[in-house]
C-alpha positions as semicolon CSV with decimal commas, in nm:
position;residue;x (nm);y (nm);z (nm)
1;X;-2,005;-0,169;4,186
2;X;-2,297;-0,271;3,999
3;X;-2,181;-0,343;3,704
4;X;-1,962;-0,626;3,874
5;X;-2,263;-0,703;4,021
6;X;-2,464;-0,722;3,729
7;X;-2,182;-0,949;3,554
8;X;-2,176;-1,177;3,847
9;X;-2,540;-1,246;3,804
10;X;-2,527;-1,347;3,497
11;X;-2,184;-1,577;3,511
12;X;-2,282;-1,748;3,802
13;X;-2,331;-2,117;3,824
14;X;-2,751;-2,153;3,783
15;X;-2,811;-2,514;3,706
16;X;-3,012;-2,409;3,427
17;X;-3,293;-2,271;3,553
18;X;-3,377;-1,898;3,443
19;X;-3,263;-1,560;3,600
20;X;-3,497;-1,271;3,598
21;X;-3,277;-0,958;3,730
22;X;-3,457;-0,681;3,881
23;X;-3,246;-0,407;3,989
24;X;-3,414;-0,117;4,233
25;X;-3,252;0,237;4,251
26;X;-3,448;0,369;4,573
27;X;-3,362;0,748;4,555
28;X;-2,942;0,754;4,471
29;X;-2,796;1,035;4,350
30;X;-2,496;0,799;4,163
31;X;-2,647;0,749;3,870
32;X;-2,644;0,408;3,914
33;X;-3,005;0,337;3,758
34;X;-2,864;0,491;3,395
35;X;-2,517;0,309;3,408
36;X;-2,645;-0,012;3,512
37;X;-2,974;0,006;3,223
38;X;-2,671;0,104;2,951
39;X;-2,463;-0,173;3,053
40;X;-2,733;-0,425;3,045
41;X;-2,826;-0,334;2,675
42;X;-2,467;-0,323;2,570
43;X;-2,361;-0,646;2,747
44;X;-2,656;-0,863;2,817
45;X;-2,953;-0,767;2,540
46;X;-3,138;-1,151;2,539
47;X;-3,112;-1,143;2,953
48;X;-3,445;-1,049;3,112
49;X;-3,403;-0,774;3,310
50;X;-3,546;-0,470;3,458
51;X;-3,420;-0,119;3,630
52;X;-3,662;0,062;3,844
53;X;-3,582;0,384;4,005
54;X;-3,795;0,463;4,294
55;X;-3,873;0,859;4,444
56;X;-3,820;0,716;4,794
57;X;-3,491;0,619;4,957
58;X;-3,486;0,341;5,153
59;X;-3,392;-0,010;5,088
60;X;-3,758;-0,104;5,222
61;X;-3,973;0,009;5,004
62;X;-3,725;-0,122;4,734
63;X;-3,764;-0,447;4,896
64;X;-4,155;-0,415;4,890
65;X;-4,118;-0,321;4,516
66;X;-3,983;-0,573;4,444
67;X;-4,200;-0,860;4,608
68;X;-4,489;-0,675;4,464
69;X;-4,349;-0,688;4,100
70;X;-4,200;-1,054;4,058
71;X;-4,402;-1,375;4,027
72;X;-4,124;-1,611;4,019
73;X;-4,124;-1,841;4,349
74;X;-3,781;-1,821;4,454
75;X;-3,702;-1,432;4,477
76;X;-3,345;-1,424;4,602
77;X;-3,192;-1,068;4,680
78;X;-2,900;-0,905;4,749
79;X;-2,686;-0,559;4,822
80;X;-2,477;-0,439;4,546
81;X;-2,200;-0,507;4,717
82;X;-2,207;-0,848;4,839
83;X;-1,904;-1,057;4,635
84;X;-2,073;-1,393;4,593
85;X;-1,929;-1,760;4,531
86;X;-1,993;-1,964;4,215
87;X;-2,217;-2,158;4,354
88;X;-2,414;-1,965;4,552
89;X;-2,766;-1,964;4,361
90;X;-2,735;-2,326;4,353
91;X;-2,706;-2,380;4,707
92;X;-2,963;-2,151;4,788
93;X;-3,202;-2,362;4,509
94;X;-3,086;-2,680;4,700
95;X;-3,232;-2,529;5,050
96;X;-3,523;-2,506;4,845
97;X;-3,616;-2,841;4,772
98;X;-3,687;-2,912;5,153
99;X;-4,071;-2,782;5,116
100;X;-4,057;-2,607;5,507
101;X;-3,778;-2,405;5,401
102;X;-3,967;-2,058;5,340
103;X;-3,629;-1,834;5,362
104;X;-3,260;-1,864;5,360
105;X;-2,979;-1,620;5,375
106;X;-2,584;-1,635;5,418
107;X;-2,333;-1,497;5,645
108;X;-2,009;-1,271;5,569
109;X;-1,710;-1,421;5,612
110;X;-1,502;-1,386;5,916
111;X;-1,144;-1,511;6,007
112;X;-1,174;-1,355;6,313
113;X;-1,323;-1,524;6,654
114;X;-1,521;-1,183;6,779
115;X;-1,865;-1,029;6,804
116;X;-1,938;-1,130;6,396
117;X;-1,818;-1,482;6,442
118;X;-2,007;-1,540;6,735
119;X;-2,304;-1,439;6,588
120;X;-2,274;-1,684;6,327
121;X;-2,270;-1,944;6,497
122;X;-2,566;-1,870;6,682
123;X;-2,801;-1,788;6,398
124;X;-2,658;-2,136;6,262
125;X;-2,737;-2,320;6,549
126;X;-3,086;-2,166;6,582
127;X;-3,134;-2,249;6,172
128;X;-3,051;-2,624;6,232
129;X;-3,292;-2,659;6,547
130;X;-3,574;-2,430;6,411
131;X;-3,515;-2,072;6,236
132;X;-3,281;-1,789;6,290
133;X;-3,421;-1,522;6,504
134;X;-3,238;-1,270;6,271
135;X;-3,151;-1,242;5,883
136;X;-2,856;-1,140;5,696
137;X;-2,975;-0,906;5,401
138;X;-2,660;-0,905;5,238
139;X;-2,737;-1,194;5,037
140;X;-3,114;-1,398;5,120
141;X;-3,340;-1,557;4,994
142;X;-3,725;-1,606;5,017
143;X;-4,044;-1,868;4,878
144;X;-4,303;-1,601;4,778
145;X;-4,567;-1,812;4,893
146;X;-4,442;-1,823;5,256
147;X;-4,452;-1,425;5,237
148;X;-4,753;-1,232;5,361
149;X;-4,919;-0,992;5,089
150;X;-4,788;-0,725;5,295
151;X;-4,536;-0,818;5,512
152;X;-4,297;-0,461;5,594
153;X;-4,339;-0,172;5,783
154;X;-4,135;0,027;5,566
155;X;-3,999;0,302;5,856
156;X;-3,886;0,073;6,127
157;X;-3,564;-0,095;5,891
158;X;-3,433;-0,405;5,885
159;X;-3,638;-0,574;5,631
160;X;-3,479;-0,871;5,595
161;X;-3,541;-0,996;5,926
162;X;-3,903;-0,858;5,917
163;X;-3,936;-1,095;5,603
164;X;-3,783;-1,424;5,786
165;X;-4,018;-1,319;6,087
166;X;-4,348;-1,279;5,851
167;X;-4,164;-1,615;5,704
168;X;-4,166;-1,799;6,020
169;X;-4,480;-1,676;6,174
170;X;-4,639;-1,872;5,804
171;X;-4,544;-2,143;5,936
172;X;-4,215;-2,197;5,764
173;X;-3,839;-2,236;5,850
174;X;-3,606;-1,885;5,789
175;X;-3,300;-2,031;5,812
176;X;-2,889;-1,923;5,816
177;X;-2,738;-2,171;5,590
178;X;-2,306;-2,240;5,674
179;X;-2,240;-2,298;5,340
180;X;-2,387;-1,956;5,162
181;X;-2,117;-1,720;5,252
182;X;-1,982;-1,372;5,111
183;X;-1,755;-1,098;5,144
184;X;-1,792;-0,710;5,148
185;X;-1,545;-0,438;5,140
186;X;-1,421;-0,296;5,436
187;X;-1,523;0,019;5,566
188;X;-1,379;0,231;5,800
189;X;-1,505;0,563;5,764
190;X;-1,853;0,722;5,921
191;X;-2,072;0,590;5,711
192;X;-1,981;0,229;5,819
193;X;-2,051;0,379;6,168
194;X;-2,371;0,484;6,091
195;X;-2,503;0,171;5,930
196;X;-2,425;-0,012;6,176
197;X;-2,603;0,232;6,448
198;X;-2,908;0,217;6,186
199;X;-2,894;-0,141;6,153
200;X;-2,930;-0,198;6,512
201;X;-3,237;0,079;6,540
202;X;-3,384;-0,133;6,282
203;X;-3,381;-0,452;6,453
204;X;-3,468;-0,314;6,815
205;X;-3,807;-0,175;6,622
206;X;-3,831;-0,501;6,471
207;X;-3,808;-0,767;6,794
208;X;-4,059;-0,514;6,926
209;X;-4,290;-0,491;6,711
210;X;-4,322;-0,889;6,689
211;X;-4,287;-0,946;7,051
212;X;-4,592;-1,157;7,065
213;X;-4,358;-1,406;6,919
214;X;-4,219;-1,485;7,260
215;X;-4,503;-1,715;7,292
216;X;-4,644;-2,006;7,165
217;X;-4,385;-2,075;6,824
218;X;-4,193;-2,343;7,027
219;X;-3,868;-2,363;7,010
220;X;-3,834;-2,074;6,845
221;X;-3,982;-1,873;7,093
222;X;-3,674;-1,948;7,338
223;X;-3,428;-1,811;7,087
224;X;-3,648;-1,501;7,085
225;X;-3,714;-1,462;7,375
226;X;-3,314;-1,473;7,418
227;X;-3,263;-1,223;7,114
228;X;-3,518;-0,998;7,243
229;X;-3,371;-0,970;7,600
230;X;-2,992;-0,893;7,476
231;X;-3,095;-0,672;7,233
232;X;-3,386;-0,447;7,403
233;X;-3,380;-0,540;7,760
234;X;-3,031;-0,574;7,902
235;X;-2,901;-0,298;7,741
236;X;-3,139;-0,069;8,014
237;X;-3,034;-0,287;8,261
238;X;-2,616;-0,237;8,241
239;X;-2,719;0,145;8,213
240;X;-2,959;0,091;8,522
């Protein structure tokens, strides 16, 4: 997928400001650091780019790569896989302009009225009162300057809501916007199943280790306080 990726990068509406791609290989065994550095040369030689391939897997120390190596203000990343709108980057710019906005991310699309949709929602509600207690990394967005020097903790996961937290804790707004949506291909198989088991490790470790945030962040710290509780304490409870 990358080089669909890579094209939709480039052909995407930008308003005319500049795109500086950075692509991180953290530890594949695809080959996708080689196809995606010959397709840039072939296809795109005058874009500025880079590929990085990095000795340790893990999209977290990709992530904190990254932050360390760009300058530009707006640093707005996504997976791979995401399938984007048009318009996308120029929404997320628009957030932008609103000088409290220190993060931003989208939300997959969902016909469906379940679990997913729900969640939406939520995060959406949260965004237009404060922030979003937790961040879609699919496709997000971030203001350097609201980020801390060193803001992951590369083994607990979840990065991208470890980033909105740092964000909001800055004293900044880490918001879901309703507009920035995008799709990803279904899977079915185990490896779905085991993202999805990692993905909620991830965030357990990271309510956890910010649990101080309970207190003293406003409103904010009711809708963590209520994210916290449904996803660390009542789960011991119903097995209780």
């Amino acid at each position: 997928v990358i080089t669909d990726k890579i094209d939709e990068i480039f052909n995407i509406d930008n308003n005319g400001f500049e795109i500086n791609l950075l692509i991180i290989d953290s530890g594949s065994d695809d080959n996708t650091a080689k196809i995606a550095s010959e397709y840039l040369v072939n296809q795109y030689p005058n874009k500025k780019y880079e590929v990085l391939t990095l000795d340790k897997p893990g999209k977290s120390f990709a992530v904190s790569k990254g932050f360390e190596l760009l300058n530009e203000e707006i640093i707005i990343m996504m997976d791979a896989e995401a399938i984007l709108n048009k318009q996308t980057f120029n929404d997320i710019m628009n957030y932008f302009k609103d000088s409290k906005i220190g993060a931003v991310c989208g939300h997959q699309k969902s016909r469906k009225r379940g679990y997913r949709s729900f969640f939406n929602r939520l995060r959406i509600g949260e965004s237009a009162i404060d922030s979003s207690t937790v961040f879609e990394g699919s496709i997000c967005a971030f203001r350097k300057s609201a980020v801390s020097q060193n803001p992951l903790i590369n083994n607990i996961n979840a990065d991208d809501t470890q980033l909105a937290l740092d964000v909001r804790r800055n004293g900044f707004r880490s918001i879901m916007a309703p507009n920035i949506q995008f799709n990803e291909p279904i899977i079915t198989n185990h490896d779905e199943h085991f993202r999805k088991v990692r993905r909620a490790q991830g965030l357990i470790r990271v309510l956890f280790a910010n649990k101080d945030m309970i207190y003293g962040n406003g409103k904010f710290s009711i809708f963590f306080a209520s994210t916290f509780y449904f996803y660390i304490i009542m789960p011991w409870v119903n097995v209780l």
